[in-house]
C-alpha positions in Angstrom: -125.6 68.8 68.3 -128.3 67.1 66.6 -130.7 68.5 63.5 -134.4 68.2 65.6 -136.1 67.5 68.9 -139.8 66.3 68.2 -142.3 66.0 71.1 -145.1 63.7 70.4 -145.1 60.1 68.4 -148.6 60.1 67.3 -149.4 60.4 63.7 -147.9 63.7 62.8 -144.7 63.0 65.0 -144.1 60.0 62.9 -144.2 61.3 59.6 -142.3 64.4 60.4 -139.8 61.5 61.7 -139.8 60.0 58.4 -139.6 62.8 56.5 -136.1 63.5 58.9 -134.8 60.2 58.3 -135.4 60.4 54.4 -133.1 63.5 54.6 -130.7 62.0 56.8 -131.3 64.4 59.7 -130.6 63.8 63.6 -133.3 63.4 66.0 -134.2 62.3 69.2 -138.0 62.0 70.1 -140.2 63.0 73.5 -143.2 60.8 74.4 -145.2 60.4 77.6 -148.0 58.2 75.9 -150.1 60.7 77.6 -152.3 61.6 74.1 -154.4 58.5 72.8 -156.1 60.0 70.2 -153.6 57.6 67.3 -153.9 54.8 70.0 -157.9 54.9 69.5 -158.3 56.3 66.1 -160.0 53.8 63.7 -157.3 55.4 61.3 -160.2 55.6 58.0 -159.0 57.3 55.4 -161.7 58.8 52.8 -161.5 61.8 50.8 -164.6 63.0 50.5 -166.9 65.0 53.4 -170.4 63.5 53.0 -171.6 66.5 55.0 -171.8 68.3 52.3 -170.3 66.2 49.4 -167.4 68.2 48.7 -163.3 66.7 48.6 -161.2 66.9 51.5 -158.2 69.8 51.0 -155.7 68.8 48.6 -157.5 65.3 48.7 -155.3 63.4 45.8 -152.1 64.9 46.9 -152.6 63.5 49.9 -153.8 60.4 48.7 -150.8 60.1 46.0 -148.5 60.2 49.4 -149.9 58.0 51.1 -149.9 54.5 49.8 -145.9 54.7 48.9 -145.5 56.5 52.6 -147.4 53.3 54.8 -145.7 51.1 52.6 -142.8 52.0 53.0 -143.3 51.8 57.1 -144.7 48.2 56.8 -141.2 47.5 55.2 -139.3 49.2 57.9 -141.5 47.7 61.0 -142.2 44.4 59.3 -145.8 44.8 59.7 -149.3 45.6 58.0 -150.7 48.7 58.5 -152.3 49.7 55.0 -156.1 48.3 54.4 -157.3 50.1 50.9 -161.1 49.5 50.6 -164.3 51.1 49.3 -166.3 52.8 51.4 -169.7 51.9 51.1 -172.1 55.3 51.8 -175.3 54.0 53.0 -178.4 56.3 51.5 -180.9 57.3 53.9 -183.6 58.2 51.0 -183.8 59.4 47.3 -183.3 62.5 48.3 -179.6 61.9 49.2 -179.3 59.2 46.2 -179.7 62.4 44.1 -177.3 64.3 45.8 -174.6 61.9 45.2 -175.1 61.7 42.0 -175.2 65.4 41.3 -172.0 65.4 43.8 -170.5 62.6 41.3 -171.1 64.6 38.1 -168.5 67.3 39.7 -165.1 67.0 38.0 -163.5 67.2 41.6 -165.2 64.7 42.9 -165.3 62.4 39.6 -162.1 60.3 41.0 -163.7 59.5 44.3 -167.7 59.3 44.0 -168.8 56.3 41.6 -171.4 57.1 39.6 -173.1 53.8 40.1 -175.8 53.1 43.0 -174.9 49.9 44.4 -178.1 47.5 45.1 -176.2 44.6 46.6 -177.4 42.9 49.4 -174.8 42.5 52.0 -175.8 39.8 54.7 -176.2 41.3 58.3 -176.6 45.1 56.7 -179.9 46.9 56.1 -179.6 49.3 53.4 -183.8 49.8 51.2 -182.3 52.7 49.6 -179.2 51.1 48.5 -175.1 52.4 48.9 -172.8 55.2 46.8 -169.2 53.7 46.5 -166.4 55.9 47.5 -163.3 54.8 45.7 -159.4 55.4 47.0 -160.8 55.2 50.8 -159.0 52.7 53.2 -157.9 52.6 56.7 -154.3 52.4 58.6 -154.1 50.3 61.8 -152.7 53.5 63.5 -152.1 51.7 67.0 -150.4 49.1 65.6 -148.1 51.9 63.8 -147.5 54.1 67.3 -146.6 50.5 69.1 -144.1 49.4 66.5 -143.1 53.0 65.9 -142.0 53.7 69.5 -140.3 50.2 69.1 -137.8 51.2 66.7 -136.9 54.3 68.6 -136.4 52.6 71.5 -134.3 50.2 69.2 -132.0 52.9 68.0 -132.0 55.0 71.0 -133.9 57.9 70.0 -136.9 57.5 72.4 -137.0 59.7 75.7 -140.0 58.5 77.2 -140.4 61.2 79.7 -142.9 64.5 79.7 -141.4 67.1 78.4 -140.5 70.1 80.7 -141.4 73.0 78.8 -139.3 75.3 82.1 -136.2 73.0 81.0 -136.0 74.4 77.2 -133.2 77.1 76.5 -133.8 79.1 73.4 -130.8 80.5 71.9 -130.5 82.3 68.4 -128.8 79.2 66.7 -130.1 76.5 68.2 -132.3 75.1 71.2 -131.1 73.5 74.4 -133.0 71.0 76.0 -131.3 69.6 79.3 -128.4 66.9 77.8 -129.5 68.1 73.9 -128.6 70.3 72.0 -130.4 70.7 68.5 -131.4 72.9 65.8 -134.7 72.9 65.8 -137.4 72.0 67.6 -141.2 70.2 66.6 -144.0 69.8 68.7 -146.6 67.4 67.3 -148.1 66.6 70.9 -151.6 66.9 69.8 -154.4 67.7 72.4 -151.7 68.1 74.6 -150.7 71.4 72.6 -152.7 73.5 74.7 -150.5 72.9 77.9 -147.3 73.8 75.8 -146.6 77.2 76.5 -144.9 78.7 73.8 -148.3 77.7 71.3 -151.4 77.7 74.1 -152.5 81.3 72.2 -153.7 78.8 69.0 -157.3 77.8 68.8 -156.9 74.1 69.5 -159.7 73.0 71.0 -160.0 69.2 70.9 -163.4 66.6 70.4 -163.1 63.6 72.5 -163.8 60.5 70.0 -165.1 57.1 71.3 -165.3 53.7 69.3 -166.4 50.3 69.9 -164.4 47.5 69.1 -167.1 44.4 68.0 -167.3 41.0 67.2 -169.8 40.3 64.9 -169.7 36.3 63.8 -171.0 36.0 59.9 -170.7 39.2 58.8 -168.1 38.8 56.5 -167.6 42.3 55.6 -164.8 43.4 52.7 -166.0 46.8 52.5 -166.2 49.8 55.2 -170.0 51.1 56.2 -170.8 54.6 56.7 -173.8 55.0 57.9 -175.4 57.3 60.9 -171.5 55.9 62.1 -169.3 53.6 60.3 -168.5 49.8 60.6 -165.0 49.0 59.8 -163.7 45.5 59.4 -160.4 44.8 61.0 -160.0 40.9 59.9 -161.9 37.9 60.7 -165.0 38.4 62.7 -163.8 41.9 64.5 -164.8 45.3 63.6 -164.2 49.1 64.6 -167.7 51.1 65.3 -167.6 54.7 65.6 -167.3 57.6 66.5 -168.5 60.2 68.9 -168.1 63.7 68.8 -167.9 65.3 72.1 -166.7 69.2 72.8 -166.7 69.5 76.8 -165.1 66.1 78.3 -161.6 66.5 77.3 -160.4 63.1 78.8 -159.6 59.9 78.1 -162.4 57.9 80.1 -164.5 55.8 77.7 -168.3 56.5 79.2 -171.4 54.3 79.0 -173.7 57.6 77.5 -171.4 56.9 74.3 -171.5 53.4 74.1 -174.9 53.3 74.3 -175.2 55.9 71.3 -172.9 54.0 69.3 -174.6 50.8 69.9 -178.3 52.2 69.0 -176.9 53.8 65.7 -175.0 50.2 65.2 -178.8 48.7 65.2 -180.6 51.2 62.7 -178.6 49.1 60.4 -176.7 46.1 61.5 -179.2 43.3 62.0 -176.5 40.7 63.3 -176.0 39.9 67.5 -172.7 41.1 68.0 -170.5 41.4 71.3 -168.6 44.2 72.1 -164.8 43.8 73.0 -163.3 47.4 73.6 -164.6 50.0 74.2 -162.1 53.1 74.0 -161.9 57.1 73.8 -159.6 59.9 73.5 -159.3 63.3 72.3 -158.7 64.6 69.0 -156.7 67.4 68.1 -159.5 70.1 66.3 -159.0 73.3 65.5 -161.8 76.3 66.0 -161.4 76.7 62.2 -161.3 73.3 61.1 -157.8 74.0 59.4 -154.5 72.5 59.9 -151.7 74.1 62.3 -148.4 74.2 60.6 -145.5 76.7 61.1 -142.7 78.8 63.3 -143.4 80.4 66.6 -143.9 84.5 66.0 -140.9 84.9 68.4 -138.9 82.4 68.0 -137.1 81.0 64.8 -135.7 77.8 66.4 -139.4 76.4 67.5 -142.0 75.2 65.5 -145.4 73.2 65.6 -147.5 70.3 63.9 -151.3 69.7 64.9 -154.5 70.4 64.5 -155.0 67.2 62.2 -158.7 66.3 63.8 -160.0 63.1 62.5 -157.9 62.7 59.5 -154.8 62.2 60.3 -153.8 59.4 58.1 -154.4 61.1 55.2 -152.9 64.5 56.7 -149.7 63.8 58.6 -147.6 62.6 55.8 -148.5 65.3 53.3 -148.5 68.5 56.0 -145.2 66.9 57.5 -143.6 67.2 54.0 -144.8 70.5 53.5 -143.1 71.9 57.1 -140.0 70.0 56.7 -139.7 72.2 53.4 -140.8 75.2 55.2 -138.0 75.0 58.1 -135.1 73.9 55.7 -135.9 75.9 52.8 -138.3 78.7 53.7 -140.9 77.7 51.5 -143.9 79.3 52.1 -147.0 77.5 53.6 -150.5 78.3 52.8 -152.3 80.9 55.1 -155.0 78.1 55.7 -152.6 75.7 57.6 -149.8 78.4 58.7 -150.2 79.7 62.2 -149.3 83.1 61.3 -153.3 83.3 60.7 -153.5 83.1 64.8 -150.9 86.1 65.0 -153.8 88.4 66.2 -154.3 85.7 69.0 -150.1 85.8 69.7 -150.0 89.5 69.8 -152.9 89.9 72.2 -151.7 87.2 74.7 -148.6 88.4 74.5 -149.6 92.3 75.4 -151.7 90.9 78.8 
């Protein structure tokens, strides 16, 4: 018998993986590469919403995680993944200029919001109203993670690359029985493709399909991420990331030329360099109606339990909310009613009743 079965290898299935092998569990991992949304994600971290200039949920926890978590995978895969870099918040007009100052002035937001407007010309960028610097932001090369990821579990045997057959599980009160395997417990951190799992279809996942543009833009010279109407991340050399889209009815993965062409005229409000695009990719991200994490054990059964719902911050979330389950299935601590799934227990009850 081995400790845990997890389904999924994007973001969250990694760092629950990690967090298993930094307590010398057993696993064995499911993947059908059928979920794209870590293959295509420009993988920005930033802890700030600009929406409405407040601090992402437990933002510095998060962000105390995750430099000594990505480092300590670009040690085990021999690769870089970490990019730490300012985010440069391009102001639209005074108006917003004085919002992000009174935003800065908020002790909350004093660690991430410089209190400095930034002037500078950057070549290639139009900015009149100059930039607010967002400090401790970055980005993760997440498909360069996922690639090298599902390498080493391949390596070490611990990669079934198969779909999982949800009719082929075997629930028992002390353990889980999944064909061959027999284990403990039981993750699922499968993403959009939660809502064909049926043992967690009752939770509100309902997914935003996200496209980006991979660009080459010769000149530009970029050290810093733009965020502007969308943002313009540099990825080394003359190649950049430009995104994203936010799309609730398509639910696949088919990259389509109404998005590029929105990406592309938001690109030119600002970017006044010729550029050629070189990828153009989608997929769909795992959101939740509330906008909240979904962490936690099935209602019914004890052996089963789920990790999703991470939307567009996944970097930031996975290793922090993977921590926080691994605590809650070994040692019962409690999770927060905004991220446990016994909030939705209303929904489980009622499916269960039809």
């Amino acid at each position: 018998m081995i400790d845990f079965i997890v389904v999924g290898s994007g973001l969250g299935g990694i760092s629950f993986c990690e967090q298993l092998v930094s307590n010398d569990c057993s696993y064995v991992v499911f993947d059908d590469n059928s979920q794209q949304s870590s293959n295509i994600a420009a993988g920005m971290y930033n802890p700030v919403i600009f929406k409405r200039y407040t601090s992402v949920w437990k933002a510095q926890e998060q962000l105390d995680m995750l430099h000594p978590f990505y480092k300590g995978l670009e040690e085990k895969l021999a690769v870089k993944l970490d990019y730490a870099q300012s985010i440069y918040r391009r102001f639209f007009s005074v108006e917003e200029q004085n919002s992000w100052f009174e935003a800065a002035d908020k002790p909350y937001l004093q660690p991430f919001l410089s209190t400095s407007l930034i002037k500078d010309s950057l070549d290639g960028i139009k900015a009149d109203f100059g930039y607010g610097e967002v400090k401790q932001g970055g980005w993760v090369h997440t498909n360069l993670l996922q690639q090298k990821y599902l390498e080493h579990l391949s390596s070490t045997k611990q990669l079934r690359e198969e779909r999982f057959d949800y009719d082929s599980l075997d629930i028992q009160e002390d353990k889980v029985v999944y064909k061959d395997i027999e284990a403990k417990y039981i993750v699922f951190c499968e993403g959009f493709g939660l809502h064909s799992n049926p043992y967690f279809d009752y939770l509100p996942l309902v997914g935003t399909k996200g496209e980006v543009l991979e660009i080459e833009v010769p000149g530009l010279e970029l050290d810093v991420i733009i965020k502007a109407s969308v943002f313009l991340l540099p990825l080394g050399g003359d190649k950049y990331k430009v995104g994203a889209t936010y799309k609730w009815k398509d639910k696949t993965n088919i990259p389509t030329q109404a998005c590029r062409n929105e990406l592309e005229e938001k690109l030119r409000t600002f970017m006044t360099r010729p550029y050629k695009v070189l990828k153009h990719l989608a997929g769909v991200r795992p959101t939740v109606t509330d906008r909240h994490p979904l962490l936690g054990k099935h209602p019914k059964y004890d052996r089963l339990f789920v990790l999703n719902g991470l939307g567009s911050r996944g970097v930031m979330l996975a290793p922090y909310l993977s921590m926080l389950l691994f605590d809650h299935i070994i040692n019962n601590t409690p999770l927060e009613r905004e991220i446990n799934i016994e909030r939705f227990l209303k929904k489980f009850k009622l499916r269960s009743s039809l």
